[in-house]
N, C-alpha and C positions, 0 to 999 in steps of 0.2 A: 773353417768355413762356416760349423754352427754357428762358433759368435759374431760372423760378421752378420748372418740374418736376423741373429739377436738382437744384435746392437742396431742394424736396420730397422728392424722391428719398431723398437722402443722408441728411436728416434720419432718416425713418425706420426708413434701415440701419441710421444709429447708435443709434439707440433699442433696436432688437432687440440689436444687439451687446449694448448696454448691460443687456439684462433676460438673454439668455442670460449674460453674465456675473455676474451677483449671483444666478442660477440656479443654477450651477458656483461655488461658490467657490475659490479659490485652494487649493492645499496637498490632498493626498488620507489616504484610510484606507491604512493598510500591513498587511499580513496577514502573518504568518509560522507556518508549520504542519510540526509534527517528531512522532516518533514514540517509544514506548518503548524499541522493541527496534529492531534492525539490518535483521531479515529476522522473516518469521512461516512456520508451518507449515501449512497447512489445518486448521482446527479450533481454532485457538490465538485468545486474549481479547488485545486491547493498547489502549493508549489515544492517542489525537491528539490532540496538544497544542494549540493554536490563539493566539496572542499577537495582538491588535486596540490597532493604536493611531492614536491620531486626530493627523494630520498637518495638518488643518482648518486655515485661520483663525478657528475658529469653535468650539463646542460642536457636537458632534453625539449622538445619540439610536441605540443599536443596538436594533432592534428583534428581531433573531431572526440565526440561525446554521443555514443546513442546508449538509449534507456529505453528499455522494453518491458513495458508495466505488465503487469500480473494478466490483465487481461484485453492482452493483444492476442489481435486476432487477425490473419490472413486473407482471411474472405470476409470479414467483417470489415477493417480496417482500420485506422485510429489505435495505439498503444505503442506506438515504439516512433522514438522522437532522436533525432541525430540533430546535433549540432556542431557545426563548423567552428571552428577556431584558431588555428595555425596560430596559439603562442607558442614564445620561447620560454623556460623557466627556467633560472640557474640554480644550483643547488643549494637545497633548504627554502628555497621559495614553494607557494601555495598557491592556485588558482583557483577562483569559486565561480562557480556556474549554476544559474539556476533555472530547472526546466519546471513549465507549469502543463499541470494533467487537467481534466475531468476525469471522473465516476460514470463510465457509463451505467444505464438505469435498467439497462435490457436483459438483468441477468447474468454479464460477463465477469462482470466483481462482485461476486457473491461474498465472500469473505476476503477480499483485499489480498494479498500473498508478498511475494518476493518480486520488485523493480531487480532487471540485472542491466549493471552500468558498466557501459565497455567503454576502454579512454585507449585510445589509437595514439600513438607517439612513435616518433625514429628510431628510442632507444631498444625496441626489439617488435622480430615480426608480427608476434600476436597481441593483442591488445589487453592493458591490464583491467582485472574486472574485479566488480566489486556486489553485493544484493543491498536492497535495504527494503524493509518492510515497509507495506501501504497499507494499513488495519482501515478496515470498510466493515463500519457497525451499521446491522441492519434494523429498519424501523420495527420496534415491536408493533405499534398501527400508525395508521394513518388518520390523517386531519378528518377526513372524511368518516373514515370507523367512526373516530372519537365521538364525532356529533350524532350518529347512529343512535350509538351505545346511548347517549344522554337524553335522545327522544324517546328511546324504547323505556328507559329507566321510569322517564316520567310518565309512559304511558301505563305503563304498570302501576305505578303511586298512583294515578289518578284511577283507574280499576279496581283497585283496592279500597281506595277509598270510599267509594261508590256500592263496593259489596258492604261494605263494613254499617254505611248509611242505610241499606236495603234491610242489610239483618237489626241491626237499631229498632228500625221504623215497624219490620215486623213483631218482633220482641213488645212493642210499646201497645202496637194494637192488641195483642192478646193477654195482653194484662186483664186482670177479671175485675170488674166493679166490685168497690167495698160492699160486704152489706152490715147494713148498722143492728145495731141490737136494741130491742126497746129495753129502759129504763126497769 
């Protein structure tokens, strides 16, 4: 009687094994995600490149692409970008997609972070995900500074200048008159 629950048992497990594995096939999606530029400014456009390729034993179905940039925001709005697609890919084929962002300026990309890219497909429930860095270099000054900085400079050179002429001219008046010595 034990070994028929046994062997009941075991049966079962293997049955499950056996449906989660034709569940999961073998071989996955591979995701690779690169940028235009090196680093971005606040307020600056670029695009994310996104390479999808199907490592399946099988045909798979992308059904959609969203990208949730570093600084998405919920009640702000703007950072997180879905796109539609419904290809089919067979295996060892590649799909590239490209989503373009702004930098918002307000603060939200302060230092740029981690895009997380989720690719939706038939070959299982949850969607494969992937990060790729968004580096957001921030302005050491502004155009505005700059020309500050260059009026104060010169305002200074020319105050200087000015004292330097002051002490001169004093210096020159208090010089003592020769006196001559008779012969």
């Amino acid at each position: 009687m034990k070994c028929k629950i046994v062997l009941g048992l075991a049966s079962v497990l293997f049955l499950l094994l056996i449906s989660s594995a034709l569940a999961y096939p073998n071989g996955d999606v591979i995701i690779e995600a690169w940028t235009d530029k090196a680093s971005y400014q606040p307020g600056d456009k670029g695009t994310l490149f996104i390479a999808i390729k199907n490592e399946e034993d099988r045909a798979i179905t992308i059904y959609n692409v969203t990208v949730e940039f570093p600084w998405y925001s919920r009640i702000k709005g703007g950072g997180n970008v879905t796109k539609e697609i419904n290809e089919a890919l067979m295996v060892g084929e590649t799909y590239d997609v490209e989503v373009e962002f702004s930098v918002p300026n307000d603060g939200r990309a302060l230092w740029g972070g981690i895009a997380h890219i989720k690719v939706m497909t038939d070959a299982r429930p949850q969607p494969y995900s992937e990060g790729a860095n968004i580096p957001v270099a921030l302005p050491i000054t502004s155009p505005a500074t700059n020309n500050l900085i260059v009026i104060l400079i010169a305002i200074v050179l020319v105050c200087t200048g000015g004292i330097l002429a002051m002490i001169y001219w004093a210096m020159k008046s208090m010089t003592r008159a020769q006196i001559t010595r008779p012969p």
